[in-house]
N, C-alpha and C positions, 0 to 999 in steps of 0.2 A: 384363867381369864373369865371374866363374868357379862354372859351374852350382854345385860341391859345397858353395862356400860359402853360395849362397842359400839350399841346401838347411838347411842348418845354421842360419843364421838361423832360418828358417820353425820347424824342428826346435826349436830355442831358445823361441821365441816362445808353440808351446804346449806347449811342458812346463813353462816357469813360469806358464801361466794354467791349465793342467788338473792341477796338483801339488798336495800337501795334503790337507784334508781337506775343503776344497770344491772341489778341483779338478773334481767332476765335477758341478758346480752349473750350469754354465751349459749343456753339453749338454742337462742332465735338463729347464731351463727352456725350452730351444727346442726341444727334442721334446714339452714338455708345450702349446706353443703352436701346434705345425704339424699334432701329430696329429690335434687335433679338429677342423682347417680340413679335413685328407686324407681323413678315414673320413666327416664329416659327411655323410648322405643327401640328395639331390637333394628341394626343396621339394614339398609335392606338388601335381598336377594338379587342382586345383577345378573340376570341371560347374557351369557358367553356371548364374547362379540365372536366375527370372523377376524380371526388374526393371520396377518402374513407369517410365511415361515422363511425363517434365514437360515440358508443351508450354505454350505463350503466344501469346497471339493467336486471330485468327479459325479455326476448325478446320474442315476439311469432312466431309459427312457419314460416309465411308469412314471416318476415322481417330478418328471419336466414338465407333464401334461398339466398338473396342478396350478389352475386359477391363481392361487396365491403365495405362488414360490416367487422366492426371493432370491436371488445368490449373491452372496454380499462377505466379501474379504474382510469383514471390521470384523467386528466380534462373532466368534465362531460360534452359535448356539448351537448348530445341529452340522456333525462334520461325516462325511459319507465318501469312506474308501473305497474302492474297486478290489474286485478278487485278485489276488496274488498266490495261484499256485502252486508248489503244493502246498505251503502254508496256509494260508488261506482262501480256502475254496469260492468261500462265499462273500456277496458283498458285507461291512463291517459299516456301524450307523453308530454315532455316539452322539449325546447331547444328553442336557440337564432332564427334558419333558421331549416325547415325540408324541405331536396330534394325531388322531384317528387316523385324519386323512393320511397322513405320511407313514402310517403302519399299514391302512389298509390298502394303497396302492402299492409297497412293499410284497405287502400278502399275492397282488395279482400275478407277481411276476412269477419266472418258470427258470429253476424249480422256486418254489416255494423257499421266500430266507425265515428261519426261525429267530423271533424277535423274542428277548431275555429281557425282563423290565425288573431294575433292581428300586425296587422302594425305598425314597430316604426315610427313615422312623421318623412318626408324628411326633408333635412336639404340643402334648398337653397344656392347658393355660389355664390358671382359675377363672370364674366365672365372676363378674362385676361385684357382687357379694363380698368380693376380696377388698375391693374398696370401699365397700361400707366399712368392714370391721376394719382398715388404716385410717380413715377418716380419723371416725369418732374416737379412733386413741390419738390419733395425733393430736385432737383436739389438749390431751390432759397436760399437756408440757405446761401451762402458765397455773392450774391449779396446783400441781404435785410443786411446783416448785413454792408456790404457797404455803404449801402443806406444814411441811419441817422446818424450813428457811424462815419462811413468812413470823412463822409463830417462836421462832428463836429469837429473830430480830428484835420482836417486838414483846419478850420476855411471857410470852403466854404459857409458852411450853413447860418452864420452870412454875409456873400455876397449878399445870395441870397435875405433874408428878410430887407436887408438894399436897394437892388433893386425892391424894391415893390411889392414884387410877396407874397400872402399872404401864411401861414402855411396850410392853406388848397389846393392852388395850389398846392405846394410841395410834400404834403403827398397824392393827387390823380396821380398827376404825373407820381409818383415813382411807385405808386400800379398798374396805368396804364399799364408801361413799363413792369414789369416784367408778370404782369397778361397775357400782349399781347407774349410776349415769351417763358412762361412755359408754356401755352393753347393754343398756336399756333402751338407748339411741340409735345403736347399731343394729338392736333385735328389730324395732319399730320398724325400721326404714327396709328391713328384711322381708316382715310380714308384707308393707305394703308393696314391697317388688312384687312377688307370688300372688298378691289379689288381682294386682292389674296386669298379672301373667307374663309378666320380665323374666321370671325365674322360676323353676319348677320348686315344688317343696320338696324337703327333703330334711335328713339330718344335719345337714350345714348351720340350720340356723341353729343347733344349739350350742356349737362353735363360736357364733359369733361373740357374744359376750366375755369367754375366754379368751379372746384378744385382746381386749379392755382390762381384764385380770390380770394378766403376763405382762402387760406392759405399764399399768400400774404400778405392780410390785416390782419392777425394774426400776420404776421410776422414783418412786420412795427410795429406794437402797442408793440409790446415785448423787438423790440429795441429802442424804440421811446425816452428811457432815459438813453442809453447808451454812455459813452461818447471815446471809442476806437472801432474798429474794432474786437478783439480780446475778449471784453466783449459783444460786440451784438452776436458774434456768438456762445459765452457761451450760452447764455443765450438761441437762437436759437434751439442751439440741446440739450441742455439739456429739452427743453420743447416744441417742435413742435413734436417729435415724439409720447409722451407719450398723447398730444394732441389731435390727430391724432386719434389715437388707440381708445381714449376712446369716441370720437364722430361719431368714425363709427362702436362699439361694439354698442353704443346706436342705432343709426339709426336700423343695423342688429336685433336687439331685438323688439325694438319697430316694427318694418318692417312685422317679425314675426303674431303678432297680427294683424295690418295694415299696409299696403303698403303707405300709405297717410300721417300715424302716424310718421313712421318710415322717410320717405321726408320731412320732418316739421324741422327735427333734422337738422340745420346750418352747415353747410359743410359736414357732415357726410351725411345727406341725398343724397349730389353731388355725393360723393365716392360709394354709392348704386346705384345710378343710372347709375352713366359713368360704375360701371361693369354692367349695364343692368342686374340687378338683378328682378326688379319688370317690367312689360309687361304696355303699354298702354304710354298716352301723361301724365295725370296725375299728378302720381309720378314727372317725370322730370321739370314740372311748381310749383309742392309746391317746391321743392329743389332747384330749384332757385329760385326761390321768396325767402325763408330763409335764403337761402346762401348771397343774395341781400342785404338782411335787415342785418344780420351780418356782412357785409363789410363794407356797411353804420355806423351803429354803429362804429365800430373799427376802420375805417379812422376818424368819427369826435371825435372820444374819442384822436385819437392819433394827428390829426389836433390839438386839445386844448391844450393839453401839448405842444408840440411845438411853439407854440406861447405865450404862459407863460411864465415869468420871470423864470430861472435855482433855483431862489434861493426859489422862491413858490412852487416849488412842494411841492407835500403829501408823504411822509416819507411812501409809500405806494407800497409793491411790490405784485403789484396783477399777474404778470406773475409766481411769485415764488408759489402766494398761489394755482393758478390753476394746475401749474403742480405739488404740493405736493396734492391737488385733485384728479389730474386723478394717479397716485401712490398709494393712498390710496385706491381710487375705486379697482385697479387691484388687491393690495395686499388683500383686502376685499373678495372679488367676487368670485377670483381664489379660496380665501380655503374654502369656505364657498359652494358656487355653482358647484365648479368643481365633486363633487359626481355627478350628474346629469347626467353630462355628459354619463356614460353608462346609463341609463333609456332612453334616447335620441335615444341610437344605437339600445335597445332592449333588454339590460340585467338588467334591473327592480333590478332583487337580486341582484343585484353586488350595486349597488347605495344604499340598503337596509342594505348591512352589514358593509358599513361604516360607525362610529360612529359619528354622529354630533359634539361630543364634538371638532372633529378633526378641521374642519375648523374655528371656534373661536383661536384656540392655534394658529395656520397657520398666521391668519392673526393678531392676537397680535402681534406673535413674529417678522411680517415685518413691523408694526407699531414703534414697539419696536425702530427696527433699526432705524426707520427714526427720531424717535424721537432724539434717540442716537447721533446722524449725524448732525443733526443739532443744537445741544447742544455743540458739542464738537467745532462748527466752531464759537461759541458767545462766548464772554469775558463775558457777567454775564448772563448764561444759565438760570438760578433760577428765576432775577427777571423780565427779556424779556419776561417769554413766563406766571406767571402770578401766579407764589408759594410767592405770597407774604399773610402777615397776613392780614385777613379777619376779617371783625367787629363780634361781636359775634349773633349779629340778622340774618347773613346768614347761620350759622349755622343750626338756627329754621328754618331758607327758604327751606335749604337744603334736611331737613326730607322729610317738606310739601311736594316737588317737588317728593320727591322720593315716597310718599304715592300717590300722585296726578297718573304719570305717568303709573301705572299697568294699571286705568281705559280706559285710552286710547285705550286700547285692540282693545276693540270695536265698534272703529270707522273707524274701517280696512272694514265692512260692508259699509260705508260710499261708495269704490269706489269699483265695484264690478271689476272683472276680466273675461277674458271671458273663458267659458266652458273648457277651458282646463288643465287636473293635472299638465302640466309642469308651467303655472304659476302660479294657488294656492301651489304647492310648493316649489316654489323659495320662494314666498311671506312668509311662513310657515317659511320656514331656514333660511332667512335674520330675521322673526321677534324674531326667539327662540334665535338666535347667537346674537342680539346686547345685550339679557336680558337673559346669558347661564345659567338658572335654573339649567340643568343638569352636570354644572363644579363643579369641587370644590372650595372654599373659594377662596383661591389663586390663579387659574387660574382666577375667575369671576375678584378678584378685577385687575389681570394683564390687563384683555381686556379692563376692563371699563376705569384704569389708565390711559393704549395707546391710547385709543380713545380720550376721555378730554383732555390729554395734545398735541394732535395731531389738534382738531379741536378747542377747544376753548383754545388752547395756541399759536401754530405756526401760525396755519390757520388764525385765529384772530389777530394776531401780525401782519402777514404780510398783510393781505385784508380788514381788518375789523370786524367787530360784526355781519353785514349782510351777507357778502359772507362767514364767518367760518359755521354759520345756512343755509345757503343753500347749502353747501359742505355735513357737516353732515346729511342733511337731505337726498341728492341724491346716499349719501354712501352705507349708513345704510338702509333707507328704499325706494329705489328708485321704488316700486311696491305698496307703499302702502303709496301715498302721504299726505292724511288729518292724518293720526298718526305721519308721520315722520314731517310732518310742524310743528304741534301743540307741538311734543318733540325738536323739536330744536330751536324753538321761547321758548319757556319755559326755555330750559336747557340756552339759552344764556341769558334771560331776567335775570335768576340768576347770572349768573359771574357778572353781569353791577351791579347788587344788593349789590354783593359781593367787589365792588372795582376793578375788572379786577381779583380775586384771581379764581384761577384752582380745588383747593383741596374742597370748600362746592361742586362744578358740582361732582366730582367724588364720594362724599359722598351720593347725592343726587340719582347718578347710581348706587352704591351698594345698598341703601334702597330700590331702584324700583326692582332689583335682585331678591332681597330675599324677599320680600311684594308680586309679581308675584303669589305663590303656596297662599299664605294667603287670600290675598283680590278678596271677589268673584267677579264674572264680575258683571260689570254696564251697563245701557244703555250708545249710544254712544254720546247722548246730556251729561250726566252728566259730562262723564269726559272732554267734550270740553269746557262747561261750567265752570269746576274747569280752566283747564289749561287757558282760557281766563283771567279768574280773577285774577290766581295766575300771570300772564304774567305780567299785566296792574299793578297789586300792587306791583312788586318786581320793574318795571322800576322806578315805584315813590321813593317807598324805598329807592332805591339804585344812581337817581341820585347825592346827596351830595359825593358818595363813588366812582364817576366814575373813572375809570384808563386816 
């Protein structure tokens, strides 16, 4: 690649989008949108009012005298047992928060009750920064789709590679330009935060243009085989957002655990950092560095198609398959993990009385839809996505697999998790929801249905055999990777067995269903040993049957 010409590209690139007589429209809109995030003033400080307190139950005398007790049978905030000896000696006080006042007249009584205050863990937030650097990439969705589309359309493109400029000039070029634009806007509006003291300085801001980077080079590769303007930009917002969302939910999670963990995450890390979420130099160098390597990657994946013959592509839509990915992930997560959510704030029982059954139904029935949805946009729904007849030896696969996979249990030992209950029980809910022992017949076989015909029907149609196994895998068991690898290598080595057919996987997940309460635990060699073997012999099997 030869610097002068990338430069010339890039050069290229905005002086037909900033030319005219609105050439200078979309600056003027994304200074009109970052300014009032930069100058915006810090919320302000509220002095604690006097709040009533609503207690329930038995009250002792100390805490009747209180000015602003309440005793109110609606919503129990604060509930206050009497001693029941010998069990319990002393009086017992539960509630989400208990005020000074209601601890320190506690404190005066005799004996003395010892008050145990369990902290719910903070819950970190990035700092407005973060929406600088979403802004100004969100901004690029109508230029990128310009970019490659625009210039297909309108036969420029075939200009430029007929002028010796190679697909990889072009496509740095391009990334160039807009990188320097949206990250140039997002740094601006950064600097002017910290002069008028919105925000401290720090290493964030050199994050923030890596935002613009990451989400550039995503954006290029998404349209890279679109051939209007109106189809890249489909394609653009239909899956940059959903994108987005789901690699800076990861970063924020993983972050949780590790700050270093959670910077590793490929633009998402960027997005953590430009909000100066995590403290130190660190963070901000693995995040770039990953964000670096993923631009890398996605210019030369997107470099390659361009320079390929139109009529060799791969009948291959991996933009579709990731954002029906991050879809799934969300409709997954949300119904499944969202109990959580109050255990988080501090209300444990609240997260305790909702039924697990609930978030399996949640996330079938938005499964469901998408399956639905995408059925209805094919002319032959049935045989695209992979209900075609299967030979009768994957049937017998189908059992095996499904006796095989209970074992796997425990190899969830395999990666441990650290000390704390919020991620042994995420890990818990993710692992009972994809194998709902506790639904009934009908409900299990609806999840298991949406699932397989989701990951190893669309997902597979549109990505491959590889990315439908790594989709499923990050879905379903994104906390407990040596079981989710070994079940979604497995569950896919089966369809390949199968002929590309969907109905032995689903068969295969109803038998693991209900085999779960039967078959006792194994060690965690056995069952990787079965699923190793059964992997390796269903691929042999089944390639005469391949789809």
């Amino acid at each position: 690649m030869r610097a002068r010409r990338i430069l010339a590209i890039a050069e290229r690139d905005l002086r037909i989008e900033f030319s005219g007589r609105q050439g200078g429209l979309l600056p003027l809109v994304v200074g009109l949108m970052l300014l009032p995030l930069a100058i915006a003033p810090h919320a302000p400080h509220l002095a604690p009012r006097q709040q009533k307190i609503y207690v329930y139950g038995e009250v002792p005398p100390e805490v009747a005298k209180l000015p602003n007790l309440v005793r109110d049978e609606g919503p129990r905030r604060i509930t206050i047992y009497p001693p029941t000896p010998p069990a319990e000696p002393g009086w017992r006080v539960e509630g989400s928060t208990l005020p000074p006042a209601l601890t320190n007249a506690l404190d005066r009584m005799d004996p003395v009750i010892k008050v145990v205050t369990i902290e719910a863990q903070k819950l970190e937030l990035p700092n407005r920064s973060l929406l600088l650097s979403l802004v100004s990439a969100s901004t690029l969705t109508g230029a990128l789709a310009q970019s490659i589309p625009g210039e297909r359309a309108s036969r420029t493109l075939e200009t430029l590679r007929t002028a010796s400029v190679s697909a990889a000039e072009i496509v740095v070029g391009k990334w160039l330009a807009w990188t320097a634009f949206a990250g140039g806007m997002a740094t601006l509006a950064g600097v002017i935060a910290v002069l008028l003291g919105r925000q401290e300085a720090g290493p964030w801001l050199l994050a923030l243009p890596w935002v613009a980077a990451g989400t550039a080079a995503g954006g290029l590769w998404l349209v890279r085989r679109a051939n209007d303007v109106v189809g890249g930009a489909t394609v653009a917002l239909r899956t940059q957002p959903a994108a987005l969302a789901a690699v800076a939910l990861a970063a924020w999670a993983l972050g949780r655990i590790h700050p270093l963990l959670g910077a590793s995450v490929p633009l998402g890390g960027a997005l953590m950092t430009a909000g100066s979420l995590w403290q130190g130099w660190a963070p901000v160098a693995v995040s770039i560095l990953s964000t670096a390597l993923a631009c890398a990657a996605l210019l030369a994946v997107t470099a390659r198609d361009l320079a390929e013959n139109e009529q060799n592509h791969l009948h291959r839509d991996w933009g579709a398959a990731v954002a029906m990915t991050a879809v799934a992930a969300s409709a997954w997560w949300v119904g499944v993990l969202s109990p959580m959510v109050w255990a988080m704030g501090g209300a444990a029982e609240r997260t305790a009385l909702i039924p697990r059954v609930s978030g399996p139904i949640g996330g079938m029935l938005a499964m469901t839809c998408m399956v639905v949805a995408l059925a209805a946009r094919h002319p032959t729904p049935v045989q695209s996505i992979g209900l075609v007849k299967a030979p009768r030896s994957a049937w017998g696969a189908a059992v095996a697999v499904g006796l095989t996979l209970p074992l796997l249990a425990s190899a969830s030992e395999l990666w441990p998790l650290p000390a704390s209950s919020m991620w042994i029980d995420a890990r818990e809910r993710l692992m009972s929801a994809s194998t709902p022992q506790m639904a009934s017949p009908l409900i299990l076989l609806g999840v298991v249905a949406a699932q397989e015909l989701l990951f190893r029907g669309w997902i597979r149609r549109a990505g491959g055999g590889v990315l439908a196994a790594v989709a499923s895998w990050l879905v379903l068991a994104p906390l407990d990777p040596v079981r989710g690898a070994l079940e979604s290598a497995l569950m896919g080595a089966l369809v390949v067995a199968s002929g590309g057919a969907i109905l032995p996987a689903i068969l295969a997940r109803g038998v693991a269903a209900m085999a779960a309460n039967v078959l006792p635990g194994a060690p965690a060699w056995m069952g990787i040993a079965l699923a190793v073997a059964g992997a390796v012999g269903l691929v042999r099997v089944g390639r005469p049957h391949r789809a």
